[in-house]
N, C-alpha and C positions, 0 to 999 in steps of 0.2 A: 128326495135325493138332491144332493148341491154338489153343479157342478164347477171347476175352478180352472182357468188356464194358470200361463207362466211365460212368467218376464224374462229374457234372454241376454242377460245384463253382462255377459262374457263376451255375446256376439252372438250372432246366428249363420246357418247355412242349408246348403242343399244336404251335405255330409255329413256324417256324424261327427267329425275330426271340424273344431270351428264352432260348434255349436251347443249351447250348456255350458255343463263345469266340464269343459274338455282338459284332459291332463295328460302332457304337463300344458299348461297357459302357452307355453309359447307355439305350440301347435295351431293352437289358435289366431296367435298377434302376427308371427312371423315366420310361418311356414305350414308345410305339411297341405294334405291333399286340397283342402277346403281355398288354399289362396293358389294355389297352380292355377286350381281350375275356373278361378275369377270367381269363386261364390260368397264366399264370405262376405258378413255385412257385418259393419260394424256399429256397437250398442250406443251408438248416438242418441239426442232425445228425440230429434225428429222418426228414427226409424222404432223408437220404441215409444212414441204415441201413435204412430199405425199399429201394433202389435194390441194396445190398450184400448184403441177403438175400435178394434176390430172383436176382441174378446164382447166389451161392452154390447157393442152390434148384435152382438150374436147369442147374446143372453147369459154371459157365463157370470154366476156371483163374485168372482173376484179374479186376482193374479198374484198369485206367489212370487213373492220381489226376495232374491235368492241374498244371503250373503256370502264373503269368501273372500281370499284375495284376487281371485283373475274376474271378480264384479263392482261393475259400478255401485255406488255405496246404496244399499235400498232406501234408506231413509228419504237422502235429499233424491233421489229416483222417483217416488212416491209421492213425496211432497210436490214435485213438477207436475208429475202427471193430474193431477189433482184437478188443476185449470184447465186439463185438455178433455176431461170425463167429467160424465153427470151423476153416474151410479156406481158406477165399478168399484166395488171394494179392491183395497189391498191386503193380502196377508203378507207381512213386513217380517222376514226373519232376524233375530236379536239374538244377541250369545251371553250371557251372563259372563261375569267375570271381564266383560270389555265396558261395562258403562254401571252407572250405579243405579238402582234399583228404583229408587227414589227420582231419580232424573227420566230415567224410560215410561215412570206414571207417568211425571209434570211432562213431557214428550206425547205419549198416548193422548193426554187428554188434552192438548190444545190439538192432537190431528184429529181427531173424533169432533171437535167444535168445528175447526176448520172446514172440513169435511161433508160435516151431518153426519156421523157416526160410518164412516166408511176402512175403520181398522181391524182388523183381527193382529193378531202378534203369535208368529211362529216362533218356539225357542229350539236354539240348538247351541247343544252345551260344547260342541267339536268331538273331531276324532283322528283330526290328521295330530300327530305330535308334531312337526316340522312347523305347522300354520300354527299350530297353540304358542310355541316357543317363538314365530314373528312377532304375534300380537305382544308376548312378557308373558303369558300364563302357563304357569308349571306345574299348576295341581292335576294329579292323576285322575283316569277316566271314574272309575266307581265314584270320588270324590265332587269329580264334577256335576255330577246327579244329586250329589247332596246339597251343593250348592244354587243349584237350581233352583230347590226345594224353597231356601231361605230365601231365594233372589222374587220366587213367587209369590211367596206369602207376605215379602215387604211390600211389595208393587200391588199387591192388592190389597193390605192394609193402608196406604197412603191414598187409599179412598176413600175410606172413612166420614173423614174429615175432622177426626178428633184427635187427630193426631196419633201416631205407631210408633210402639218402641220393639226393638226388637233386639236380642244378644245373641250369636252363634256362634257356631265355628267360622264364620266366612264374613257376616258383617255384622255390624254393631250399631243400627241407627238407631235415633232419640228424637220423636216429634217426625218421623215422616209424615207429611200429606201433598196432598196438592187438588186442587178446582175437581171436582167429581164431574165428569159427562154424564151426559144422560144414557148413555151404553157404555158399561167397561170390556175393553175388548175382549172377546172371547181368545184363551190360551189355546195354540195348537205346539207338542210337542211330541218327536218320533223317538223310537229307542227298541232295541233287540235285546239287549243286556240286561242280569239281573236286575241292574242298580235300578234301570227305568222304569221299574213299573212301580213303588209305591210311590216316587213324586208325580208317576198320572193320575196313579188314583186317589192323591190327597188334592193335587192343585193344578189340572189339566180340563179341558172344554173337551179338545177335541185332541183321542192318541193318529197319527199320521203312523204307517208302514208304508215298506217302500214294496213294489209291486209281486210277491212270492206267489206260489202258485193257491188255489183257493183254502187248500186244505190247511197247508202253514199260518196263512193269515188267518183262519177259525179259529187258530191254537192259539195266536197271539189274543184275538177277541178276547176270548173265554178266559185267560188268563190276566188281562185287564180288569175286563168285568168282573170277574170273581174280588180281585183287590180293592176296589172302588166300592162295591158292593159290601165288604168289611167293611168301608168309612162313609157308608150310608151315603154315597154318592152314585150317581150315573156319569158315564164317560162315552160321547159318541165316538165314530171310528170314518176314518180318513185311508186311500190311499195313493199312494202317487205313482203316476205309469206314465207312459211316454202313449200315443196312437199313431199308426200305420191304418188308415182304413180305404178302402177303395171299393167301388160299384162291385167290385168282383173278388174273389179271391186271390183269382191269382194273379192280379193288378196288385193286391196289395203284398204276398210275398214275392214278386219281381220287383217293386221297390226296395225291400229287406233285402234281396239278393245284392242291387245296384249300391246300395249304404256300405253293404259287407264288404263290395270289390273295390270300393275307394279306399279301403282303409289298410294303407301299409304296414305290415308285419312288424317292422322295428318301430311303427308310432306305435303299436299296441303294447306289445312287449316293455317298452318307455312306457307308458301310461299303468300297464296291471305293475309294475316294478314299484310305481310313486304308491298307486292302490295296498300293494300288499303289504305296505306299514304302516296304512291306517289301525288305528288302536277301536275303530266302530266295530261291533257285532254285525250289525244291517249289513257294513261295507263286504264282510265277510261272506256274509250269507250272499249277497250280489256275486261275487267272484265264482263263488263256488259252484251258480247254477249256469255260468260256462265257463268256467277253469281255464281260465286265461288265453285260449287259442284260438284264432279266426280262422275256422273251415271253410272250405270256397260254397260251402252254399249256404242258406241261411235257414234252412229247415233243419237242420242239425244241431241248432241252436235252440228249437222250439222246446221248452221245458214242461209246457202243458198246451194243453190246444189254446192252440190263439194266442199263446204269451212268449213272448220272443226273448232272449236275452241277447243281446247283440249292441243293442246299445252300450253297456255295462263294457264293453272289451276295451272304450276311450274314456269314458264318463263316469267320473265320482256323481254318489249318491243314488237315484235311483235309476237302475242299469235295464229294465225290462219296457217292453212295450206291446201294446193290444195291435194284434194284426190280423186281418182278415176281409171279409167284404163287412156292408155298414150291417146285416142284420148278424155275421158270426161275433161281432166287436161288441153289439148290441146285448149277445147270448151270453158271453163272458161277462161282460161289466153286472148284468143277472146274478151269474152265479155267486160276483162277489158281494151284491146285494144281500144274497138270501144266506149269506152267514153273517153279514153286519153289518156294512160297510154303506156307509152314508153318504161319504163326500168323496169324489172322484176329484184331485191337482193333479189336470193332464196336459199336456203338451206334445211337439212334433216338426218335424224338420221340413221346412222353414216354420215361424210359429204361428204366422200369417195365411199361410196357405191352408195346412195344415187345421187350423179351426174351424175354417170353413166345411170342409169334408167331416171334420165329425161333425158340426153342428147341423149342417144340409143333410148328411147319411144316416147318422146314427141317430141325432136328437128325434127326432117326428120318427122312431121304433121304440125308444124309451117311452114318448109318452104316449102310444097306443097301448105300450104293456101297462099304462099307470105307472112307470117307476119314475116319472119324471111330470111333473105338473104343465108343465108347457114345451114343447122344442126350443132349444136353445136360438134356430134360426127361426124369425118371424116371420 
């Protein structure tokens, strides 16, 4: 099992309003509960090489460095951080259709030198239409999966080093290459929707889901695997959850309570409004496993034992998180072991504290089950 924290490159806080991809952005920069109440921090590099020494500290393989518009840009994020960590991988999200194929290799492979092989590359094709249409991109969602396709098979023929030619619908290079590393990053990309799954299973590492309950993500597994398995490939399995953990139980849903009671009705309602015209499946499936309403208490919210969705009522992207004491958080992350799930990108409000408590809690329970080679805290 590999475990991965996450970069808080929008900001951070006590509250769920402030921290992540909170929407809309300006809940974040200039109002709403998170700055009344003085917590907000802002994604500076100083405060986001505490968050990267503190992952590194504490054993985590890497940090998912987000993109978007309300994030500082990951690339040069990543490249900073670089100088402040010894080990700490990055997993660098990239969007096709925003940079050329052929530049994201020659890119990868001077940070892998840089580095000592310290990249992974997240792709996300998008799903807001409003953010697609900032960037100039106007190709539709199914479309974008295709393009994907072509954007990954350039980027890893231009390692070659004999040069890639390639003609599609989408681009048209001649003589890609660039300096081969001696690791080419491993691709992680996520998707709910038809279109995602043959470009996982022709040219994907590793597929990411965002946190569903266990039985949904076996569904997703199986239907990976079966398509990859077609193309005489294996494809590992990733997913992304937010943690709530504490010594006790119900330390940690009286924190889930205290998230729930900051968070004003009209920020939510403003936030599920921007959510409900995302064009993602995932996005979909997030809303739907708490339909847009913030009940005053936060067990009402729980969709399966231990998995909260209450995040998801402010936060694009992955909306659910592991709640419970360190050995219930423990039981759960199990469960999603034993249908596939390899790699845990978890995070938690603030993101510094928060690792601490699963890494002290949770990790030294993983690794007496064996599902984890060492505790994340030394």
């Amino acid at each position: 099992m590999k475990l991965h924290w996450f970069l808080p490159t929008t900001g951070d806080s006590r509250t769920l309003v402030g921290g992540g991809h909170s929407v809309p952005t300006e809940l974040a920069r200039a109002g709403g509960a998170a700055h009344t109440a003085g917590r907000y921090r802002e994604p500076d590099l100083d405060y986001l090489v505490d968050v990267a020494r503190t992952a590194e500290r504490l054993g985590f393989e890497s940090v998912l460095t987000p993109t978007g518009t309300p994030c500082e840009d990951a690339w040069v994020i990543a490249s900073a951080l670089l100088t402040q960590t010894d080990r700490l991988k990055f997993l660098i999200a990239a969007r096709p259709g925003l940079i050329s194929p052929t530049l994201l290799a020659q890119m990868a492979s001077t940070f892998q030198r840089v580095s000592g092989d310290r990249l992974a590359i997240n792709v996300v094709v998008g799903g807001d239409p409003s953010e697609q249409e900032r960037f100039g991109d106007r190709v539709g969602k199914d479309d974008r999966y295709a393009r994907a396709e072509e954007f990954l098979s350039i980027f890893r023929g231009a390692f070659t080093g004999d040069g890639y030619d390639q003609a599609g619908a989408f681009y048209d290079v001649v003589d890609a290459r660039t300096r081969k590393p001696a690791t080419v990053p491993p691709i992680y990309l996520g998707g709910s929707s038809a279109a995602a799954g043959p470009v996982t299973a022709r040219q994907v590492d590793v597929y990411l889901t965002w946190g569903e309950p266990p039985a949904q993500v076996a569904e997703k597994i199986e239907w990976i695997r079966k398509l990859a398995g077609e193309e005489g490939r294996e494809v590992r399995f990733g997913i992304r959850l937010h943690t709530i953990t504490r010594d006790s139980s119900e330390d940690a849903w009286a924190l889930a309570d205290r998230l729930l009671a900051d968070l004003d009705p009209a920020e939510v309602a403003k936030a599920q409004a921007v959510l409900a015209s995302s064009e993602s499946e995932g996005q979909k499936r997030m809303r739907e496993l708490h339909g847009g309403q913030a009940p005053t208490d936060a067990r009402s919210l729980e969709v399966y034992p231990g998995l909260w969705s209450g995040v998801g009522l402010v936060r694009s992207g992955a909306g659910t998180a592991l709640v419970g004491s360190h050995t219930e958080v423990a039981d759960l992350i199990g469960e999603y072991a034993a249908v596939g799930i390899d790699e845990f990108v978890l995070s938690g409000y603030p993101h510094v504290e928060e690792a601490y408590w699963f890494a002290e809690g949770v990790g030294p329970i993983l690794q007496q089950r064996g599902l984890l080679a060492r505790p994340p805290a030394e």
